[in-house]
C-alpha positions in Angstrom: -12.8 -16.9 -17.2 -9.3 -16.4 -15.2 -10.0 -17.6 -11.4 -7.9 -15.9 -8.4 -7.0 -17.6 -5.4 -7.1 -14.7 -3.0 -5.0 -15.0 0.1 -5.9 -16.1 3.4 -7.2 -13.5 5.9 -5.5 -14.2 9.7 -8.1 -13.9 12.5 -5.9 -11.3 13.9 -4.3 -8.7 12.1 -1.7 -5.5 12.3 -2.6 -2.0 10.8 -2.5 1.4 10.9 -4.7 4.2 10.7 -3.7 7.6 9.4 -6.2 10.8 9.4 -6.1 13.4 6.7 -8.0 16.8 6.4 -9.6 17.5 3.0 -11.9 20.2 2.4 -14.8 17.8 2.7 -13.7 16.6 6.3 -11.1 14.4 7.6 -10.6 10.7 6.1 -9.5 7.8 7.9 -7.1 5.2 6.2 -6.3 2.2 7.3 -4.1 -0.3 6.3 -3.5 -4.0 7.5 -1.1 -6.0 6.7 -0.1 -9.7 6.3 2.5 -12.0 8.5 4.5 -10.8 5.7 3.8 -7.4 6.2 2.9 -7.1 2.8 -0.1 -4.9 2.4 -3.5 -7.1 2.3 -6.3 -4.9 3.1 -7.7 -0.8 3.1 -10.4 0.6 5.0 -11.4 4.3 3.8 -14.1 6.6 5.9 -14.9 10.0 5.3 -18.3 11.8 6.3 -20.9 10.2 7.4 -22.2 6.5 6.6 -24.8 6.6 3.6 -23.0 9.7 2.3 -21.9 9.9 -1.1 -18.2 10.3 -0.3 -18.1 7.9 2.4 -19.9 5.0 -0.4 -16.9 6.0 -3.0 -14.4 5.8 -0.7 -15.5 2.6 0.6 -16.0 1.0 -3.0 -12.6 2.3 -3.5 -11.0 0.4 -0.8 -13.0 -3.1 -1.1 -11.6 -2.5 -4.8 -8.2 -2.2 -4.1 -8.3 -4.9 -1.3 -9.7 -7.1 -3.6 -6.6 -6.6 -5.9 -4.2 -6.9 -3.1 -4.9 -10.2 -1.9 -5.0 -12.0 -5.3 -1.3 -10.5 -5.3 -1.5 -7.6 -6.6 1.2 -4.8 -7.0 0.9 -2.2 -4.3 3.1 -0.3 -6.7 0.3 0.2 -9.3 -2.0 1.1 -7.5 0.0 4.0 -5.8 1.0 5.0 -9.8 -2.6 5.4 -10.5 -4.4 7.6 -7.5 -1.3 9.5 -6.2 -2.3 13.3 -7.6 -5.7 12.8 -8.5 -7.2 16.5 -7.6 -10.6 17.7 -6.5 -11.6 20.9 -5.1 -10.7 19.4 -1.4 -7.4 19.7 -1.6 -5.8 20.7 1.8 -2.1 20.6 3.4 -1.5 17.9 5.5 1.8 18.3 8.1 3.8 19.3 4.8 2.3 17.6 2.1 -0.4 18.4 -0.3 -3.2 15.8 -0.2 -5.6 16.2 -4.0 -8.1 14.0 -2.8 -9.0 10.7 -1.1 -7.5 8.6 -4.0 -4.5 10.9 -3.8 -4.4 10.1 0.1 -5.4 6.2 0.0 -1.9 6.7 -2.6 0.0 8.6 -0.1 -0.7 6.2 2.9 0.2 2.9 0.7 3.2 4.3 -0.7 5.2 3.8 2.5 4.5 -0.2 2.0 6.0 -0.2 -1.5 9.5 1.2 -0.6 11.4 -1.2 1.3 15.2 -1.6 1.8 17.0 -3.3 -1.4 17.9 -7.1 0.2 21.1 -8.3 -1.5 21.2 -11.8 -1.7 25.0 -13.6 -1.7 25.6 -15.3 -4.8 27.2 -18.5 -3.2 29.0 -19.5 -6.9 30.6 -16.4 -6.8 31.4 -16.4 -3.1 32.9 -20.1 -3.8 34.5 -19.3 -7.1 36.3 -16.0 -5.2 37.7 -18.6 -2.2 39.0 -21.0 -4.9 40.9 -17.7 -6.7 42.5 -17.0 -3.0 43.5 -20.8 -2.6 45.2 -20.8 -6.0 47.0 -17.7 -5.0 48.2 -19.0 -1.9 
């Protein structure tokens, strides 16, 4: 058997919390994040506590924060809920939420689309000055 090391949780940690309306009632995201501001943990609620939803949705997220802080790609797992459908399906300030999956996908997603950082490649910065010098 394969053994993770899962990440360190901080005592104290930063998130956010975004509500969606579904047919079924509104569901509450929230996702904290690392000092690295990499995604390490999600907290799902709709309905009631003890309701059938609200136990899905909670599995769901224990699930997926399991997976993130043994390293997981935040990437995959936005591949595989985003547009899962049920009959909830409602418009959200523009945009069609399916389902919870498709919302848990939805609020994630942000966290996987950061800015390209281009690294100098100091040989090639060194090997340009050299080509100026021998010009000169």
């Amino acid at each position: 058997m394969i053994k993770y090391k899962s990440k360190a949780r901080s005592t104290i940690m930063s998130g956010q919390t975004t509500r969606y309306r579904l047919g079924s009632g509104n569901v509450y995201i929230t996702i904290n994040v690392d000092k690295d501001n990499e995604p390490y943990e999600i907290f799902t609620t709709i309905g009631k506590a003890g309701g059938r939803d609200f136990a899905m949705a909670e599995g769901l997220s224990r699930m997926i924060s399991l997976y993130l802080r043994q390293g997981g790609d935040p990437k995959k797992v936005v591949k595989n809920l985003e547009h899962i459908s049920c009959g909830d399906a409602q418009w959200n300030d523009g945009t069609m939420i399916t389902s919870v999956c498709d919302a848990i996908a939805k609020t994630l997603k942000p966290h996987t689309e950061k800015p390209l950082v281009v690294k100098e490649d100091k040989d090639a910065v060194d090997k340009a000055t050299l080509k100026k010098k021998e010009k000169s």
